[in-house]
N, C-alpha and C positions, 0 to 999 in steps of 0.2 A: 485038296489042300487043307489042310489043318490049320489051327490057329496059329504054332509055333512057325507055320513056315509060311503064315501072311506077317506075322510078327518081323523077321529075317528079310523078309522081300522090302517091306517099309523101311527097314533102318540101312540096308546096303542103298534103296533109293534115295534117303536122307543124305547118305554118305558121298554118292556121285554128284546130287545137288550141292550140297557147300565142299566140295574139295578143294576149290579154289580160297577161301577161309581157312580150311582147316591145317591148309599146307603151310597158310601164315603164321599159323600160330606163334612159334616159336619168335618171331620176331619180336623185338622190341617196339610197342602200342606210347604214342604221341597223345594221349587223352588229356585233356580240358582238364583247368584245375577245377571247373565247375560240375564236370564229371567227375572226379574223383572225392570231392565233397560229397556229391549224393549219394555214391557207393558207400565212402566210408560210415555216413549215418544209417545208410539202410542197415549194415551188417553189423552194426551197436544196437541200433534198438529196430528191429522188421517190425512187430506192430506197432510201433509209433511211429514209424516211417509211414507204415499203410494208412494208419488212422488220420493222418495230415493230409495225405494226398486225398483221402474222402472228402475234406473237408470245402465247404462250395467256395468260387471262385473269389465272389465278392470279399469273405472273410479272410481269403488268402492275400486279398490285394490291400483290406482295411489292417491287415498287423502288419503288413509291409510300408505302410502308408505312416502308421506310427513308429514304425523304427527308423523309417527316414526322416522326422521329424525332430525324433530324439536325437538321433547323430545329429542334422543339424542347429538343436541346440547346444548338446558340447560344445560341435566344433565353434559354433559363436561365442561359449562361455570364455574356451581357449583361445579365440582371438584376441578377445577384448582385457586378457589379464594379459597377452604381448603385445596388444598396438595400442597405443593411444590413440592411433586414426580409427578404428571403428568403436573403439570403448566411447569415444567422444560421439560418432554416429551415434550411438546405440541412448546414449545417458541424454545426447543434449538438445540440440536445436533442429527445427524444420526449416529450411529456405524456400521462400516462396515468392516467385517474381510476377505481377500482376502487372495492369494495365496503372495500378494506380499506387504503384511501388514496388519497392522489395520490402522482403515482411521474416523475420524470425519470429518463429513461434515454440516456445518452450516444451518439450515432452513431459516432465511433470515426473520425472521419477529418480530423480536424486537417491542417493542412500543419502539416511543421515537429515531430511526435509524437514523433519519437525524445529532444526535450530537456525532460530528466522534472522540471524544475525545479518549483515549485508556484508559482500566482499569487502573488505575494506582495503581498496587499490588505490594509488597513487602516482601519476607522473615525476618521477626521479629528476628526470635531465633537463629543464628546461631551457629553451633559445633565449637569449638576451631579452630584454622586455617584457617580458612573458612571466605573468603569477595566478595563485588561485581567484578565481572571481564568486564560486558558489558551490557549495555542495549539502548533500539531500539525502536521504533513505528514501528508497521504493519497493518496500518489502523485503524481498530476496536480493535487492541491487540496489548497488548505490551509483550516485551521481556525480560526479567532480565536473566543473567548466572554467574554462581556462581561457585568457584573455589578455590582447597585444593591442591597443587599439580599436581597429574595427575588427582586426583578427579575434577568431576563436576559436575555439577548442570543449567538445562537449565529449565526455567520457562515461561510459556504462559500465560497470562489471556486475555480471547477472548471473546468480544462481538458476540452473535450469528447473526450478521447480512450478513457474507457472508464468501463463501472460504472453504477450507477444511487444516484440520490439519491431520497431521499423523507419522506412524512408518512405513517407508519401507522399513522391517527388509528380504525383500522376503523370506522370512521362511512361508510354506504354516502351518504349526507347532507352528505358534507364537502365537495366538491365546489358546493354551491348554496349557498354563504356567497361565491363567486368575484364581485370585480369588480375590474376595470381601473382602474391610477393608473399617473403617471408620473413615472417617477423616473429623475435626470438627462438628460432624453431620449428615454429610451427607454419603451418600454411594461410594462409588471409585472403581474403576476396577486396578489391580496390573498386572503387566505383565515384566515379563524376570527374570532374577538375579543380583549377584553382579557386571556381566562382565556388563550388559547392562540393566538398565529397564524403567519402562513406569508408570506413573500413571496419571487417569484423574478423576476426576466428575467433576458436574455442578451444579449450586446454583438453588435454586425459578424461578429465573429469566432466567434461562438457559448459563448464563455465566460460559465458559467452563476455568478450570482449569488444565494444561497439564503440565505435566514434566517426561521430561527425564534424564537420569543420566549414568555417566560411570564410575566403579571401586567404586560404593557406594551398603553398602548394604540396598537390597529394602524395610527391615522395618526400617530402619536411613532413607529413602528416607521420607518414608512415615512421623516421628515425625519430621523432616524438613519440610515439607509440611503443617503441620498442622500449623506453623503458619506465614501461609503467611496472609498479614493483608492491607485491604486499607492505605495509607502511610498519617498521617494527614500531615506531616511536607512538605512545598514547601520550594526548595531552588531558590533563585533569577535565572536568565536568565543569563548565563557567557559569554561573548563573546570576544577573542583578540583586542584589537583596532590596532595593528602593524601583520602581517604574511608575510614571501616572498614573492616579488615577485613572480604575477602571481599566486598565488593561489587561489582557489575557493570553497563555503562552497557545497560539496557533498552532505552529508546526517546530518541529525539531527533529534534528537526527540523532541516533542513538546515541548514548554515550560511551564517552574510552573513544579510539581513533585521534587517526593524524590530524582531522578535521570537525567540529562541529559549527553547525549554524541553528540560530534559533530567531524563530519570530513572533512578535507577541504584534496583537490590533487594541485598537481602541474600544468602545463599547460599541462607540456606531459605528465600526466600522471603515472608518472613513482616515484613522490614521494608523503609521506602523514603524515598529522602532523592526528593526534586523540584526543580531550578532553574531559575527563569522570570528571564531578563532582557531588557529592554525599552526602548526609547524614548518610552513612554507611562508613566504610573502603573500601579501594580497594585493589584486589590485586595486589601485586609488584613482581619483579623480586628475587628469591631467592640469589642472588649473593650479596656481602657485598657494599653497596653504596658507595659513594665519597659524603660528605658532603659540601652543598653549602648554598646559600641565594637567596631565591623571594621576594623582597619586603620588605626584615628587617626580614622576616619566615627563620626559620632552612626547609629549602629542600632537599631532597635526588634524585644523578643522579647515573645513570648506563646508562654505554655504550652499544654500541650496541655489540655483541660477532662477527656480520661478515659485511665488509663491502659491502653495498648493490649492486647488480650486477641489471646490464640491464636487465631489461624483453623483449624479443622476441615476446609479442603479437602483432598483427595484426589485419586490419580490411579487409574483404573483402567484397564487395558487387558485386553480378552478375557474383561471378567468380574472380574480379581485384581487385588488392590490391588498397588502400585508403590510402594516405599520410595522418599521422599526426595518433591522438586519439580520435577523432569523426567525424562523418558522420551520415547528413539529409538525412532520410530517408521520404520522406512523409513531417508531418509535425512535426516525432518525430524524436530529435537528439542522437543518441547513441555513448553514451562514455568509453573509456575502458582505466583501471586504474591498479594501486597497490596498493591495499590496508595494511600497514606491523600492522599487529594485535598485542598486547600486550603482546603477548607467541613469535612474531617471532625474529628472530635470529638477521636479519639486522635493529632491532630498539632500540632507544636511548628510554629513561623513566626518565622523572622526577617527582618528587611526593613532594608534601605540603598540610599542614592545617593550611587557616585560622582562624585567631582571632575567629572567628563567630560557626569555629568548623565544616566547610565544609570540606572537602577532592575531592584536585583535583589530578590528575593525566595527564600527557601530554608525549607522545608518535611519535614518529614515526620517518623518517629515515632521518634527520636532525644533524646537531651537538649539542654540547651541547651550544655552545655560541647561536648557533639560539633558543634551544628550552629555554634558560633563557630569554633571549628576548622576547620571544613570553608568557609565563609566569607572566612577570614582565606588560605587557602589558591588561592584566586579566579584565575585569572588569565586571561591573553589565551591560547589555546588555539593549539597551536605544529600543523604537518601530524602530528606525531609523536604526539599527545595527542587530535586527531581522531580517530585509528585505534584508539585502543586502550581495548577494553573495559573494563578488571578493572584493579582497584587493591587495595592489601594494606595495613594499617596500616603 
């Protein structure tokens, strides 16, 4: 036998081995679209098809590993510019239910974080009785609280740029009072009852909405809530141009808004005038006024009900006590004060509205010939009066 007819003998034996195949042929072949992917690239590029499949396993699964990871960033990219529910996920707040609260904690990645301005939100609708009592800047949030009596009402609106808010209510239990309502839209979490409760969500943009309440019930909580509303109305900049002696502006909130409150102390510390004014009502003192004059305005004062006692605080550092009500530390100064809040005992109130239809309020533990004074002194707050701390009689 030659070669040409070992040659002949192998391929007839080929031929009776797959005849069963080969008879198929003609049929129409069901293949995988996965099949026909890898055909089609083998028969575009064969060495680069070859030179792939050389390639070790690990590398084949690390570029597979990054392409899945790329797709799902896309696909997160194109969620978050159609849902405001995961755009809000992704931009805003972490929820965290402990044994010793619930806790929001900011992600910290806002567009746009470097302008520290504070939402400047406001409750719209309020219930009969019901006016501003206080509000504050807290960096990226501000503060409004609202008050009916014993009733109250404390409101957050928080840029999600940093910090953490929360209820720590240490009730490992607090968390199993949680259900879902929805307010303006959106979805919100409910939490406590009428002695105490909690309500938050957060908008598209991850801007968290928070409020707490006492002696309110938590679906009145909730139709109060709903209209809380960016504030178009700014009121001017207010600032005293006369204060006692030795006083100093503490804390303030920014200016422009539907609200500002400023508070100046004493040198020792030990007294403090307050000025809330507003484009809402404020609240006052339930007890019946003594009618007086700001400026040609009908004014209403109330005394204070106790006169104000010494505070005993102290400063100590390293163990020794520290004459006076601050001490540098480093190169930050700490001071320690009295603050008499708008509900306290040992403070005077007075209350007017401008021509204009503003409502001021001015408080704290002063007489009333000073806090008319100080009143009367009122005005629209120049760049020059922004800045500066400290006023002298």
């Amino acid at each position: 036998m030659d070669e040409q007819m070992l040659r002949r003998a192998l391929m007839e034996a080929n031929l009776e081995r797959f005849r069963d195949v080969l008879e198929g042929a003609d049929r129409d072949w069901d293949w995988s679209p996965r099949y026909l992917r890898s055909r089609t690239r083998l028969l575009a590029d064969p060495f680069g098809w070859a030179k792939r499949m050389t390639r070790p396993v690990w590398k084949r699964a690390a570029r597979a590993a990054a392409c899945a990871a790329l797709a799902c960033l896309v696909t997160l990219g194109g969620l978050m510019a159609v849902s405001p529910t995961v755009r809000a996920a992704v931009l805003g707040w972490l929820r965290e239910i402990t044994e010793n609260g619930i806790f929001y904690t900011a992600l910290g990645n806002r567009d746009g974080a470097e302008d520290h301005e504070p939402p400047d939100w406001m409750l719209t609708d309020l219930p009969e009785g019901w006016a501003l009592d206080s509000a504050s800047d807290l960096g990226s949030s501000a503060e409004k609280q609202y008050r009916c009596g014993e009733s109250w009402v404390r409101f957050i609106c928080s840029y999600p740029d940093e910090g953490t808010i929360g209820w720590g209510v240490g009730d490992p239990e607090s968390g199993e009072s949680r259900r879902e309502v929805t307010v303006n839209g959106y979805t919100a979490e409910l939490y406590g009852d009428e002695r105490r409760a909690m309500l938050v969500w957060q908008d598209e943009d991850g801007t968290l909405f928070y409020f707490t309440s006492a002696h309110v019930d938590p679906d009145a909580l909730v139709e109060m809530a709903a209209s809380a509303a960016p504030e178009e109305f700014e009121i001017p900049a207010y600032t005293p141009v006369w204060l006692p002696e030795g006083y100093w502006a503490f804390e303030t909130t920014g200016s422009g808004g539907a609200a500002q409150e400023t508070t100046w102390l004493s040198e020792d510390g030990e007294d403090s005038l307050t000025l809330l004014c507003a484009a809402t009502p404020l609240t006052l003192p339930e007890e019946t006024p003594e009618d007086v004059t700001v400026n040609g305005e009908t004014a209403q004062f109330w005394a204070a009900e106790e006169p104000r006692e010494e505070s005993d605080s102290q400063i100590t550092v390293g163990g020794e006590l520290v004459e006076g009500n601050s001490v540098d530390v480093g190169s930050v100064t700490i001071t320690t004060g009295t603050i008499a809040g708008p509900q306290s005992a040992s403070a005077a109130t007075l209350a007017w509205q401008s021509p204009e239809g503003i409502f001021f309020r001015l408080h704290g533990t002063e007489s009333m010939g000073t806090l008319l004074r100080v009143a009367a002194s009122i005005t629209e707050a120049t760049e020059e009066q922004n800045t500066t701390d400290s006023f002298g009689g």
